[in-house]
C-alpha positions in Angstrom: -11.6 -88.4 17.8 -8.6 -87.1 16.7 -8.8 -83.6 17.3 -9.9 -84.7 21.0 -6.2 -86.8 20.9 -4.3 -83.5 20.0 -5.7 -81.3 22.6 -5.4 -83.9 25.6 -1.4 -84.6 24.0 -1.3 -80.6 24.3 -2.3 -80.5 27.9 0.0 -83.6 28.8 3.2 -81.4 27.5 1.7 -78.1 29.1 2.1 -78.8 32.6 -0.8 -77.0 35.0 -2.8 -75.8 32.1 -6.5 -76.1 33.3 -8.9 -77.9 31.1 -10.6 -74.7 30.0 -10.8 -76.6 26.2 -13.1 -78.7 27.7 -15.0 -76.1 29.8 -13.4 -77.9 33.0 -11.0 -76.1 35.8 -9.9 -77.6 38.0 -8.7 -76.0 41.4 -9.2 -74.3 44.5 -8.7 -70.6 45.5 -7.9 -70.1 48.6 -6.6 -67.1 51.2 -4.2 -67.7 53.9 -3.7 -65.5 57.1 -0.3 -67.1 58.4 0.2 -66.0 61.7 2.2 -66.6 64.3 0.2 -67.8 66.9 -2.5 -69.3 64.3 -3.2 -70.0 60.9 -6.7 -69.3 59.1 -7.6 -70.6 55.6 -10.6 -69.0 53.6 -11.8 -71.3 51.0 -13.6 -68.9 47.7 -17.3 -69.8 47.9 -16.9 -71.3 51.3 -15.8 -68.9 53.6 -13.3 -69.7 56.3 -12.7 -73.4 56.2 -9.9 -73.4 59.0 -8.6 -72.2 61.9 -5.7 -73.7 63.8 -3.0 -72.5 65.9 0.3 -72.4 64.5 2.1 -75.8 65.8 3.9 -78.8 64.9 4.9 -81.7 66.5 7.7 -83.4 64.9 9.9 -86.5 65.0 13.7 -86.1 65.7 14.5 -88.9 64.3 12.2 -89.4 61.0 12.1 -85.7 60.5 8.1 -86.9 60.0 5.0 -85.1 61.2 3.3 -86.0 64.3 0.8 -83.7 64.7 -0.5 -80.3 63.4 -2.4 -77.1 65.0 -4.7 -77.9 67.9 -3.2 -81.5 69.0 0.5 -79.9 68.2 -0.3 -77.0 70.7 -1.2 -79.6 73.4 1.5 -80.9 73.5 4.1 -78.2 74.0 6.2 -78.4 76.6 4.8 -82.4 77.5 6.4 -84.0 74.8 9.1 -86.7 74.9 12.9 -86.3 74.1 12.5 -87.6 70.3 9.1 -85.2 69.3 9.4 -81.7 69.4 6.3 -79.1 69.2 7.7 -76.0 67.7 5.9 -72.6 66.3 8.1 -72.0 62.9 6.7 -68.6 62.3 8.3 -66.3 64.9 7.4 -62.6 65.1 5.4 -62.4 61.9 7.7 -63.9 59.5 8.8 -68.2 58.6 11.8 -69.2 61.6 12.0 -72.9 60.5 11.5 -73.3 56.6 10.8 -77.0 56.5 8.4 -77.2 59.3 6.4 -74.1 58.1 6.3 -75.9 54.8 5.4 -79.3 56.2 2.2 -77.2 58.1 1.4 -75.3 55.2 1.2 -78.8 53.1 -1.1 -80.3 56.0 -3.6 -77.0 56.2 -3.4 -76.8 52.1 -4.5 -80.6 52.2 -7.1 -80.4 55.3 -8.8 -77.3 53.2 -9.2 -79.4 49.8 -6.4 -78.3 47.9 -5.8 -81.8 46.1 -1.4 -82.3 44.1 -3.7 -84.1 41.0 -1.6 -83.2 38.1 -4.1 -80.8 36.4 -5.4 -79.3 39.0 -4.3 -75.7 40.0 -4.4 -74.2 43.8 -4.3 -70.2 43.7 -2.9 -68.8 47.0 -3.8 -65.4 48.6 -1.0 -65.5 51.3 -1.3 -62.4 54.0 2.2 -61.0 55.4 3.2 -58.0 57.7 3.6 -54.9 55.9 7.3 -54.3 56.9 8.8 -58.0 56.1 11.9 -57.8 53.4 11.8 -59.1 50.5 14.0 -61.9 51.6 10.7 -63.0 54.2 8.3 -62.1 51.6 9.8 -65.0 49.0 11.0 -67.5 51.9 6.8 -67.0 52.2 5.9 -67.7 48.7 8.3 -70.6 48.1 6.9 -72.3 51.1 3.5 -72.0 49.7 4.9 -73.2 46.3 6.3 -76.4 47.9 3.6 -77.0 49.9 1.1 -77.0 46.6 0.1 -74.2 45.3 0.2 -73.3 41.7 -0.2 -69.7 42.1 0.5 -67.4 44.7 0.0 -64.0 45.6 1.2 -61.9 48.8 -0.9 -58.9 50.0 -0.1 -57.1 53.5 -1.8 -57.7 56.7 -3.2 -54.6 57.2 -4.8 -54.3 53.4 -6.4 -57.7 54.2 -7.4 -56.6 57.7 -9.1 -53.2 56.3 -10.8 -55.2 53.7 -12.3 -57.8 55.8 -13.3 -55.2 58.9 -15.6 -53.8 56.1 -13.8 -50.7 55.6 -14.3 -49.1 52.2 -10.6 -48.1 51.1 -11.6 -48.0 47.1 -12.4 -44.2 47.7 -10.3 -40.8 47.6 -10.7 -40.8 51.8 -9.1 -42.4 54.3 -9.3 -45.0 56.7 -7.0 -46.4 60.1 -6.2 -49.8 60.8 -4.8 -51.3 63.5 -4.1 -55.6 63.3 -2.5 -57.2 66.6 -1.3 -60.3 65.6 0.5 -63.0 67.6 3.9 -61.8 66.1 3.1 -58.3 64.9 1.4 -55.6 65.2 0.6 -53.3 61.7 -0.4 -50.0 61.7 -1.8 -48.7 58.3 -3.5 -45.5 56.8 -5.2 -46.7 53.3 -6.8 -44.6 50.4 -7.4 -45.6 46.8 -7.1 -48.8 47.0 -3.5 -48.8 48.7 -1.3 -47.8 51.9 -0.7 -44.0 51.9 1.4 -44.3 55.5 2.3 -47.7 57.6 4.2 -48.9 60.7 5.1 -52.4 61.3 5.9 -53.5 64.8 7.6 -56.7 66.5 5.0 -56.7 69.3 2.1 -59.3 69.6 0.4 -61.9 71.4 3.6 -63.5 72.1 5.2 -60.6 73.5 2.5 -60.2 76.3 2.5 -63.7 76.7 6.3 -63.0 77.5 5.9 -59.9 79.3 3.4 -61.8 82.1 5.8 -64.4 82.1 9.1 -62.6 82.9 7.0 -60.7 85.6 5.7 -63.6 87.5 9.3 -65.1 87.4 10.5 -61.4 88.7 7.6 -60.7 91.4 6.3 -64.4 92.2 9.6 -66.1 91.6 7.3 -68.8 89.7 8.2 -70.2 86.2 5.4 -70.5 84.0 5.0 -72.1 80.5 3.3 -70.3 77.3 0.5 -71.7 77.7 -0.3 -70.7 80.9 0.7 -67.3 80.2 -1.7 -66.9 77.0 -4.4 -68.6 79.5 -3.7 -65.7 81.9 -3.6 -63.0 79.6 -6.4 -63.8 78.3 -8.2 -64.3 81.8 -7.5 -60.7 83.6 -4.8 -59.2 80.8 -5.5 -55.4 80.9 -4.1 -52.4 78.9 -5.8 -49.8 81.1 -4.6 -49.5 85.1 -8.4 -49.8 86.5 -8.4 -53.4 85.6 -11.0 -55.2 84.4 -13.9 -56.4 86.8 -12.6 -60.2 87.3 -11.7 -62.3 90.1 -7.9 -63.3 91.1 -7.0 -66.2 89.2 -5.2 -69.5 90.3 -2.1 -70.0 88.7 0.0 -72.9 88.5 3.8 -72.9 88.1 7.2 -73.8 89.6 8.6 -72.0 92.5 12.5 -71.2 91.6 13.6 -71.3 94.9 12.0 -74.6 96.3 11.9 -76.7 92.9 8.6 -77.2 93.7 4.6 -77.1 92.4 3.0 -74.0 93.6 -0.2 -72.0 92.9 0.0 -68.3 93.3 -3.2 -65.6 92.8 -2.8 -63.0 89.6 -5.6 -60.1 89.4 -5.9 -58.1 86.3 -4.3 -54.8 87.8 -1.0 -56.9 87.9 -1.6 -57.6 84.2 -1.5 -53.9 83.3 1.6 -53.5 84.9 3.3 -56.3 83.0 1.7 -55.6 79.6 2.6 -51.8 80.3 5.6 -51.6 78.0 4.4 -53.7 75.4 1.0 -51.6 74.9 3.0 -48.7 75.3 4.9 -49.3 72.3 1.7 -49.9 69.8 0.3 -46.9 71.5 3.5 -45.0 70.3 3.5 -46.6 66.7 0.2 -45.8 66.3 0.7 -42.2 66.7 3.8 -41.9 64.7 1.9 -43.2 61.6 -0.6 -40.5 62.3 2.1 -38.0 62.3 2.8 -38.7 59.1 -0.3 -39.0 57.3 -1.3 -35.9 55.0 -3.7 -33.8 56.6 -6.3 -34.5 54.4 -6.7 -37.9 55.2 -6.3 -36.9 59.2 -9.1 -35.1 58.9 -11.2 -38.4 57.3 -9.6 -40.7 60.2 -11.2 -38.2 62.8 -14.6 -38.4 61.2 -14.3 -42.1 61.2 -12.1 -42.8 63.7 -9.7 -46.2 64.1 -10.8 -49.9 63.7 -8.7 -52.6 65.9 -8.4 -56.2 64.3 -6.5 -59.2 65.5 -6.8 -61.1 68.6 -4.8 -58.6 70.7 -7.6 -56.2 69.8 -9.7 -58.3 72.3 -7.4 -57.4 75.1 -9.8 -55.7 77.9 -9.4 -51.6 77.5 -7.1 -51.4 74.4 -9.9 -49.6 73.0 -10.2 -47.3 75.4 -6.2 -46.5 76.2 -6.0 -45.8 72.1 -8.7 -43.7 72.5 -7.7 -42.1 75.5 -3.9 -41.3 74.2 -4.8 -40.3 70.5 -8.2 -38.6 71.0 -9.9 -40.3 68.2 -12.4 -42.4 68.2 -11.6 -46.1 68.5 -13.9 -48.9 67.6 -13.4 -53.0 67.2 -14.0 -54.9 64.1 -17.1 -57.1 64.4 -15.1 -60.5 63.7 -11.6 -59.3 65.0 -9.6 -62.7 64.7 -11.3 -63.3 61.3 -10.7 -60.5 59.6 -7.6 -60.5 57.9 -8.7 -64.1 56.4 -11.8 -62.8 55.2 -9.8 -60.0 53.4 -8.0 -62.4 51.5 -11.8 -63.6 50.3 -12.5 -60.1 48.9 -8.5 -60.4 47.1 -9.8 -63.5 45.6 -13.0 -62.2 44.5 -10.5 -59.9 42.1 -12.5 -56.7 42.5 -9.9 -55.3 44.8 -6.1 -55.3 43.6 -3.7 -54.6 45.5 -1.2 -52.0 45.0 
């Protein structure tokens, strides 16, 4: 009994020391893809436990949360003057601290991370490859408030690599290419780590802003986000024969009248809106190519690319990247998923990333 008495007073004055003693640990390991336009959480052993977009609905006047990921996103743009539904990552990296921290509690709690006094939460956090290292700790100290005892930061397109299936352990070399909501990362990786890399501000929010800007300028109709991101998805192209769809309905505000009104948008209109945008990936991707060694070139034209990331669903963006670079261009199996389920292999600690 006394022995027993010295070891608990021991763990009582060593804060967040696990319970190893007793052959007990407490604590959940989990890896987090924080997006901008959506946040996935794998749980270790579980597999990916959640998957909600990136929202908040807060209370001007309490400063407290209303609502969190899918009923946050609702309500953009139909909420009253005293809540607020913002997105607090912007372009890949935290734009509100406190929100993102307040969401990152939520999701931490909704995946079974539990604040018990002994019990430790380890934290695989995913981030684009060309944040600073101001971003990258604003990152880790929100996940520190938020709960975790531990936390680790890899890069997006390490995760995404990992989680596609690719094999990067190896002397050869393999092509990834993530389109996020926020960012787009471009990444050659051998050994175990990223030999040449590009980091881009163009997402799923930029073409979501692209197709906005050119309805307002061809249409004269004002549209919100979300009916953007409906119509991108809809009959959003990157190649100019379009996609074989219907015209769509969409809803907006005519500028000149003030008034409701539905116009039709077809896919081929799409490509001309998204034009730019795509073109700019397009030209990243090709500038890390330029400066990968030759060796590895030779590897990525054996095995071609691999898209991840939602914006890898677009219709054609396969195709225009294999059109422009000549290589063979393929799309991971779980797209969305796979930067999350990167952060399971991270976990699993037989990859370590350099």
């Amino acid at each position: 009994m006394f022995i027993v008495y010295i070891q608990m007073d021991k763990l009582q004055m060593t804060k967040g020391v696990s319970l190893l003693m007793f052959g007990i640990d407490f604590g959940i390991d989990l890896g987090i893809d924080l997006g901008t336009a959506s946040v996935l959480v794998y749980a270790k052993g579980k597999g990916i436990v959640l998957h909600e977009p990136s929202v908040i609905a807060i209370d001007r006047n309490t400063n407290k949360r209303i609502a969190v990921g899918e009923e946050a996103r609702l309500m953009i743009g139909r909420t009253p003057g005293n809540i607020v539904a913002v997105r607090p990552m912007r372009d890949g990296v935290i734009a509100d601290y406190q929100t993102t921290e307040l969401m990152l509690k939520y999701f931490l709690e909704k995946a079974g991370a539990k604040r018990w006094p002994f019990y430790r939460t380890r934290v695989v956090v995913c981030i684009p490859s060309g944040v600073t290292e101001v971003e990258q700790r604003a990152v880790k100290q929100a996940a520190y408030q938020a709960g975790a005892k531990d936390v680790k930061v890899v890069e997006e397109p390490y995760a995404a690599a990992l989680g596609a299936g690719l094999d990067i352990s190896g002397p050869t070399g393999s092509m990834v290419v993530d389109i996020g909501g926020g960012t787009t990362d471009i990444a050659v990786l051998s050994l175990n780590g990223i030999v040449a890399k590009r980091s881009l501000r163009v997402g799923g929010d930029k073409f979501d802003e692209a197709i906005s800007r050119y309805i307002r300028r061809e249409h004269n109709l004002m549209i919100g986000e979300r009916t953007a991101e409906e119509i991108k998805i809809a009959v959003g192209s990157a190649i100019p024969e379009g996609r074989p769809c219907e015209d769509i309905d969409v809803r907006g505000r005519d500028l000149i009248t003030g008034l409701p009104k539905t116009i039709k948008v077809n896919s081929k209109e799409c490509y001309v809106a998204l034009e730019e945008s795509v073109d700019a990936i397009v030209v990243g991707v090709k500038e890390v190519l330029e400066r990968t060694p030759p060796e590895l070139s030779s590897d990525i034209l054996d095995k071609g690319i691999i898209m991840t990331g939602g914006g890898a669903l677009m219709y054609g963006f396969d195709i225009r990247l294999a059109r422009e670079t000549g290589l063979p261009v393929s799309i991971a199996e779980d797209p969305i998923s796979c930067v999350a389920l990167g952060t399971g292999k991270v976990l699993s600690g037989k990859y370590l990333h350099k």
